[in-house]
N, C-alpha and C positions, 0 to 999 in steps of 0.2 A: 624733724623726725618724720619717714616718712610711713603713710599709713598702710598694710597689708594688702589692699589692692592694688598698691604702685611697688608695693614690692613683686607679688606676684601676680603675673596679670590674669591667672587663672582664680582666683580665688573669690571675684565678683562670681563669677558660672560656676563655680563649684558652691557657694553661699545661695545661688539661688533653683538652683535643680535640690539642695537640699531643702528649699522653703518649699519646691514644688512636690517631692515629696511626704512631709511633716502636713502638707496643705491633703493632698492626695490620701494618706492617713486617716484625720480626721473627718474625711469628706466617705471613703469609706466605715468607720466605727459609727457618724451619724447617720450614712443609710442603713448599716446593720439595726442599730438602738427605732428609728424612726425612719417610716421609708418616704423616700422625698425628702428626706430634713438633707441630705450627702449631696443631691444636687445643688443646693442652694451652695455647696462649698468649691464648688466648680462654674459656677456662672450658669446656674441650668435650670433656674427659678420656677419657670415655668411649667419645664417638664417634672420638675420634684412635685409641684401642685397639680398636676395631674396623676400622678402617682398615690400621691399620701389621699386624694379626692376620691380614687376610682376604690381605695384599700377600707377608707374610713366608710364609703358606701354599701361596698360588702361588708361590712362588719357589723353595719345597723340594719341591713338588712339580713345576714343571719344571726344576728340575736335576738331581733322583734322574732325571723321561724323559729327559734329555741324553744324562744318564751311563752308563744303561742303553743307550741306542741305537745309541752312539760306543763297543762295547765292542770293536765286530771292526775289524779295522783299516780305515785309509782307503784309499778308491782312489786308484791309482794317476794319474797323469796319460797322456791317451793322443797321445801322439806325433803330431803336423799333423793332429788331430784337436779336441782340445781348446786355445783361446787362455791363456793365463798366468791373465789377468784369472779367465776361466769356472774353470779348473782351483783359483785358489785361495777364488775364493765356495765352489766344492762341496765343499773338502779343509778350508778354516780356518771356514768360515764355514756351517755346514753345515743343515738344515732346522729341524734341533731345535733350534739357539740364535736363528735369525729366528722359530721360535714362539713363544719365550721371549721376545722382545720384542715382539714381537705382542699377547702379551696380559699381560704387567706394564706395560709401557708405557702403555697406556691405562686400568689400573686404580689406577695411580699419578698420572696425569694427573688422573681424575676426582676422588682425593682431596684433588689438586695447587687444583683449580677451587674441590672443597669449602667447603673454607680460606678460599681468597679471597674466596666470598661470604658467611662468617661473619665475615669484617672488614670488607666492603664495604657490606654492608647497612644495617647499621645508623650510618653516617656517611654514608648518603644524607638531606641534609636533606629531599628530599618525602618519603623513608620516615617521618623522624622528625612531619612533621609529621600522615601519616595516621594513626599511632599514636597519636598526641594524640589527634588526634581523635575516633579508634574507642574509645578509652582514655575517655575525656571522656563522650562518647555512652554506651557501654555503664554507666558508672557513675550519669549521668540515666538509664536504664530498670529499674535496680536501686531504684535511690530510689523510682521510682514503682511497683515489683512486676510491671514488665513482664518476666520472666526471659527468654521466648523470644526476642525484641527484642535482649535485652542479649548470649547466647549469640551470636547469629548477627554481632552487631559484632567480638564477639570470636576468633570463627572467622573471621574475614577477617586477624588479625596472626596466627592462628597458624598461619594456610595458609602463611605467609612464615616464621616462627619455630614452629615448634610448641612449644618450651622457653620463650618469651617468659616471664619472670617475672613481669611484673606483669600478661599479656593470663592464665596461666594461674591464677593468688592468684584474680583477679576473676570467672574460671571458675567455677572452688571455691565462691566465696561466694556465686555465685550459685544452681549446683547444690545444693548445701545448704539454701540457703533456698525451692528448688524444690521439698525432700522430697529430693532424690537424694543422699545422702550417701555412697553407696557408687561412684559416678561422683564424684561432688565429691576423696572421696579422691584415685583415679589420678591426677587433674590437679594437683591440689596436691603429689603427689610426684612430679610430674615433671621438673619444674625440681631438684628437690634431689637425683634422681638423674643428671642430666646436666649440672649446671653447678658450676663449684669456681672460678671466678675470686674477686678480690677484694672486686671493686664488688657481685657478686651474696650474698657473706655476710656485707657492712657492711649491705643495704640490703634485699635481699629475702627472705634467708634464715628470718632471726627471726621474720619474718610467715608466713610459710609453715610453718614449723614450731609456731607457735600455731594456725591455721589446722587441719592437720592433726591436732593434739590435740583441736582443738573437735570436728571431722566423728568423730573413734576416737572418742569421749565419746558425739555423737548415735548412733553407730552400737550402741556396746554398750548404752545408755540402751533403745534400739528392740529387739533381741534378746531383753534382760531382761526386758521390756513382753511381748512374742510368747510368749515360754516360759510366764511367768504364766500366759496367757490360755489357752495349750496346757494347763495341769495343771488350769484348772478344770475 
């Protein structure tokens, strides 16, 4: 009997564009609940911890001003002068806790958006298909030893992704085979500092990490070469 991916050959890509969105899902619901918790569900660990570090800093930092401000008691209410309504905004609800939402709120929000377009983007199909493309292209001007050509294809995915795995691997080898080895580095560890998902260390990882052995190799090979030439 044979099993439904050999029956239809579409049904592995349709089983996994729907993991990528049930994944995509939850990765938005946990930056809404917790900000920074939605990137750790996209491989984005990193920047979630700098997220949920910069929100949880503003938040101990305005609650210590709350709490210092709200030390002396509250006023009173003033008799057919003040309405209930006015009297309990300025006794329950008072300057320091509307700043406090003033400015978490919207640094929460913008982690909140974050999120969203680190799931969103990359299941836009014209996204995917200009990555092809630029992906495609930049690797014809490598072949042919165009590197300037191929960099600036590739600085068009990584204006939208700067982590891009594969826009940044193709960085690397390009920069290297430019002479720039020491540029080629950054870029090849860029991705391996900021991405932990699955799919990124079944698939891009290993390359990146040979990648980056080759450029430390050219780089101490060049040093070694320098020093020599210094001692004659």
């Amino acid at each position: 009997m044979t099993s439904p991916s050999t029956e239809h050959p579409s049904f592995d890509a349709l089983r996994a564009t729907a993991i990528e969105w049930l994944k995509g899902g939850g990765a938005v619901a946990a930056g809404l609940l917790v900000p920074g918790l939605g990137h750790l569900f996209v491989g984005r660990a990193r920047r979630g911890l700098l997220w949920f570090g910069a929100i949880v800093i503003l938040v101990n930092w305005q609650m210590t001003s709350a709490l210092t401000n709200t030390a002396a008691p509250l006023p009173a209410p003033l008799p057919g002068v003040q309405s209930a309504s006015d009297w309990a905004l300025s006794t329950l609800l008072p300057t320091e806790y509307m700043g406090f939402i003033g400015t978490v709120a919207p640094l929460w929000l913008i982690a909140f958006l974050d999120v969203v377009l680190c799931v969103a983007v990359p299941l836009v199909p014209a996204w995917r298909r200009f990555r092809e493309t630029r992906l495609r292209d930049a690797a014809a001007h490598v072949v042919r030893g165009e590197h300037p050509e191929a960099l600036r294809e590739l600085a068009r995915i990584r204006f939208v992704d700067r982590s891009d795995p594969a826009a940044c691997l193709w960085t690397a080898l390009t920069l290297r085979l430019a002479g720039r080895p020491r540029d080629a580095l950054r870029y090849a560890s860029r991705p391996l500092a900021s991405r932990c998902d699955a799919t990124f260390k079944r698939t891009f990882r290993p390359a990146l990490l040979h990648e980056v052995d080759v450029i430390v190799a050219e780089i101490q090979f060049d040093e070694k070469n320098a020093n020599a030439a210094s001692q004659r």
